[in-house]
C-alpha positions in Angstrom: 0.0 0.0 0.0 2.7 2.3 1.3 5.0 1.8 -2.6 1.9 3.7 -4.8 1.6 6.2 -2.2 5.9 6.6 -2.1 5.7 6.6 -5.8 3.2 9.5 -6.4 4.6 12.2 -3.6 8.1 10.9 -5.0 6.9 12.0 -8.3 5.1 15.1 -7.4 8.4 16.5 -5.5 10.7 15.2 -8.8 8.3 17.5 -11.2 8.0 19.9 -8.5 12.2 20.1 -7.9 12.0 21.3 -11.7 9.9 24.6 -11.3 10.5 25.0 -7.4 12.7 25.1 -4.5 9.6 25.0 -1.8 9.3 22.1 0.3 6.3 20.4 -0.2 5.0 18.0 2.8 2.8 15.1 2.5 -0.3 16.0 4.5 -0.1 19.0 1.4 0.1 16.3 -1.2 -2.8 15.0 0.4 -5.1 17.8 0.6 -4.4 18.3 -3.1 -5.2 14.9 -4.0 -8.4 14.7 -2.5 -9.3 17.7 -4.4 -8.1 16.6 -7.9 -9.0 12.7 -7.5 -12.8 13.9 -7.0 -12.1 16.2 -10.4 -11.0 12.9 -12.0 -13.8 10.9 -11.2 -16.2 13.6 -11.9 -14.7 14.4 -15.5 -13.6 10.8 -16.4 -16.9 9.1 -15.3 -14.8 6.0 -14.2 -16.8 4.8 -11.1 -19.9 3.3 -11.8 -23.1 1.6 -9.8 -26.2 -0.2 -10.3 -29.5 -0.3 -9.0 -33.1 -1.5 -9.8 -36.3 -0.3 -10.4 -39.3 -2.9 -10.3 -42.1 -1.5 -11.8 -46.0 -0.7 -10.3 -49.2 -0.8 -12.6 -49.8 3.0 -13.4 -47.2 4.5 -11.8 -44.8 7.2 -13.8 -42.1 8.7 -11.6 -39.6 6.4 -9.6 -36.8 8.1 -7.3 -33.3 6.9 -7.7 -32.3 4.2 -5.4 -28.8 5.9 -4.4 -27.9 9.7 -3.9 -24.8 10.2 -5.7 -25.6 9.4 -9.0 -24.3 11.8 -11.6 -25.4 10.5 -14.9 -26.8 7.7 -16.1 -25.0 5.1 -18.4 -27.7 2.7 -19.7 -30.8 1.2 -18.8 -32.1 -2.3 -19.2 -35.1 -4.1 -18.8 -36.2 -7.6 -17.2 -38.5 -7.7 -20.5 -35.7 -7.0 -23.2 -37.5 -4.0 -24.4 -36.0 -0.7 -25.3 -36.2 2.8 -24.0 -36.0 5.3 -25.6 -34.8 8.9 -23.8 -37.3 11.7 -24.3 -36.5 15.6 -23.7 -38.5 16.8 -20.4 -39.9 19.2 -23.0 -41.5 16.8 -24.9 -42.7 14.9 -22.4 -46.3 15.8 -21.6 -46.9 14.9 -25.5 -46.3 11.6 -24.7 -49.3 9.0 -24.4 -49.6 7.5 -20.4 -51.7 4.4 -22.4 -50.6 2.2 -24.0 -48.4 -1.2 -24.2 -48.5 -3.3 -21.3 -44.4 -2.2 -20.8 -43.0 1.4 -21.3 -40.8 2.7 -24.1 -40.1 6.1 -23.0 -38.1 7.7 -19.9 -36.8 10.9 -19.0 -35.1 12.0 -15.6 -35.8 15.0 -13.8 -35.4 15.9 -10.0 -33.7 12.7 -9.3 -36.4 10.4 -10.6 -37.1 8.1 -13.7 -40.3 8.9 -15.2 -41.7 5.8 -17.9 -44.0 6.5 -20.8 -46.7 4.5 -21.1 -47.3 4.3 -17.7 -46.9 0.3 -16.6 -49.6 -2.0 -16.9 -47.5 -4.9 -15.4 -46.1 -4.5 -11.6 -42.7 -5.9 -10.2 -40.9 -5.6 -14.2 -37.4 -5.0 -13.3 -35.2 -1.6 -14.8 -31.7 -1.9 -14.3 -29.9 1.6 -14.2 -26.3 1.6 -14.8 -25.0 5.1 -13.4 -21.9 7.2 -13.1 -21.7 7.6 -9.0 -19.8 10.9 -7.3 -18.6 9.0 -5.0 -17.4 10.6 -1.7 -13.5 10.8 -1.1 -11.8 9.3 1.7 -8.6 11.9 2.0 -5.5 9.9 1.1 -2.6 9.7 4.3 0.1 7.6 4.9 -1.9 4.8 4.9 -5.0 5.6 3.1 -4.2 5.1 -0.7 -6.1 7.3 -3.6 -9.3 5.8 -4.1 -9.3 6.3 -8.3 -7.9 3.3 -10.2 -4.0 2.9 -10.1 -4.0 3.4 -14.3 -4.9 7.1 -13.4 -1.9 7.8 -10.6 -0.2 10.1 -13.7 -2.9 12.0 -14.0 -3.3 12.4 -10.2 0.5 13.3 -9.7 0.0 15.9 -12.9 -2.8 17.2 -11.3 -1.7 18.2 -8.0 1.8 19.6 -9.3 -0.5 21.5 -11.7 -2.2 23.1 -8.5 1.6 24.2 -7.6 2.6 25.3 -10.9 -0.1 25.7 -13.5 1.6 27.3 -16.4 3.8 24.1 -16.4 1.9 21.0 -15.8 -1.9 22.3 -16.7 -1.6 20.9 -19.8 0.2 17.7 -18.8 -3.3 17.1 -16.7 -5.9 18.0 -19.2 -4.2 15.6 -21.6 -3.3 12.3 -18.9 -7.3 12.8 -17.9 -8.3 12.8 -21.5 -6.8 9.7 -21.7 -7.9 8.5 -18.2 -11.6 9.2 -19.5 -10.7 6.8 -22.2 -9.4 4.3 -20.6 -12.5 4.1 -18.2 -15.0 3.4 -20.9 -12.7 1.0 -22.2 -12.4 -1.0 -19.7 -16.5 -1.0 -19.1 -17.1 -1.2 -22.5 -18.7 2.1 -23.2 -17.9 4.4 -25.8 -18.6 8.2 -24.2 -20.8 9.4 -26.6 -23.5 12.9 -26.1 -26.6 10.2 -25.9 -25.6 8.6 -22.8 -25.1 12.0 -21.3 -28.9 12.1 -19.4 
């Protein structure tokens, strides 16, 4: 546990050496971490969760089943329909009769609203989110809680919060490829649909 957290304040003080002479503790490290690993999991979408909705005849709105969801990924259903995403602008257009299963959603407020209205109770919706998922602060022995292939971007990040004008860029372009990486590894290409 101890050798990634040697490794990135290692690395931080090396890139740091090159632009400064200040001597930068850990517990400073840390603080900056926290800050910048919440940035990468906000911008790079790479934690994700699951949770269910089961369906009840004539009901439209369901709340999310967890608070920190940030946006939502796909949806499936125990019936293998689809669902298609509607605006909340167009919504009230849409027909509350109809087929025994919905084909329409749309979020708002922190709830999943179906169109047609169910006619079938205890269906099953899967959501697959992004969650914001709350920090514990890294220590000595508390390690960063993004995935190891992002420590670059980490260590890039909090020298950047030292010295902008020299590692700014160096961040912007290791998340980029963090963000990548993520939906790689879950199989998802980020794409302007999925972002409900």
């Amino acid at each position: 546990m101890k050798d990634r957290i040697n490794r990135i304040t290692t690395q931080v003080r090396l890139n740091l050496k090159e632009v400064s002479t200040e001597r930068i503790t850990n517990p400073e490290i840390y603080e900056k971490a926290s800050y910048i690993q919440a940035e990468i999991m906000k911008e790079t979408k790479c934690v994700e969760t699951d949770f269910q909705i089961k369906t009840v005849i004539g009901q439209e709105s369901y709340d999310f089943a967890i608070e920190d969801v940030s946006m939502i990924k796909s949806l499936e259903t125990s019936w293998g329909g689809q669902l298609t995403y509607k605006l909340n602008s167009v919504w009230e257009t849409l027909s509350t009769t109809g087929d025994s299963y919905p084909s329409f959603f749309t979020i708002f407020n922190k709830k999943i609203k179906l169109r047609p209205n169910p006619l079938l109770a205890d269906e099953t919706i899967t959501v697959w989110a992004y969650q914001e998922k709350p920090l514990i602060k890294m220590d000595d022995d508390i390690e960063p809680e993004i995935p190891e292939y992002a420590d670059r971007c980490l260590i890039y990040g909090i020298c950047a919060e030292y010295a902008p004008e020299r590692f700014y860029e160096q961040y912007i372009a290791a998340r980029s490829r963090v963000g990548v990486h993520a939906h790689n590894k879950i199989g998802v290409s980020k794409s302007p649909e999925m972002n409900w």
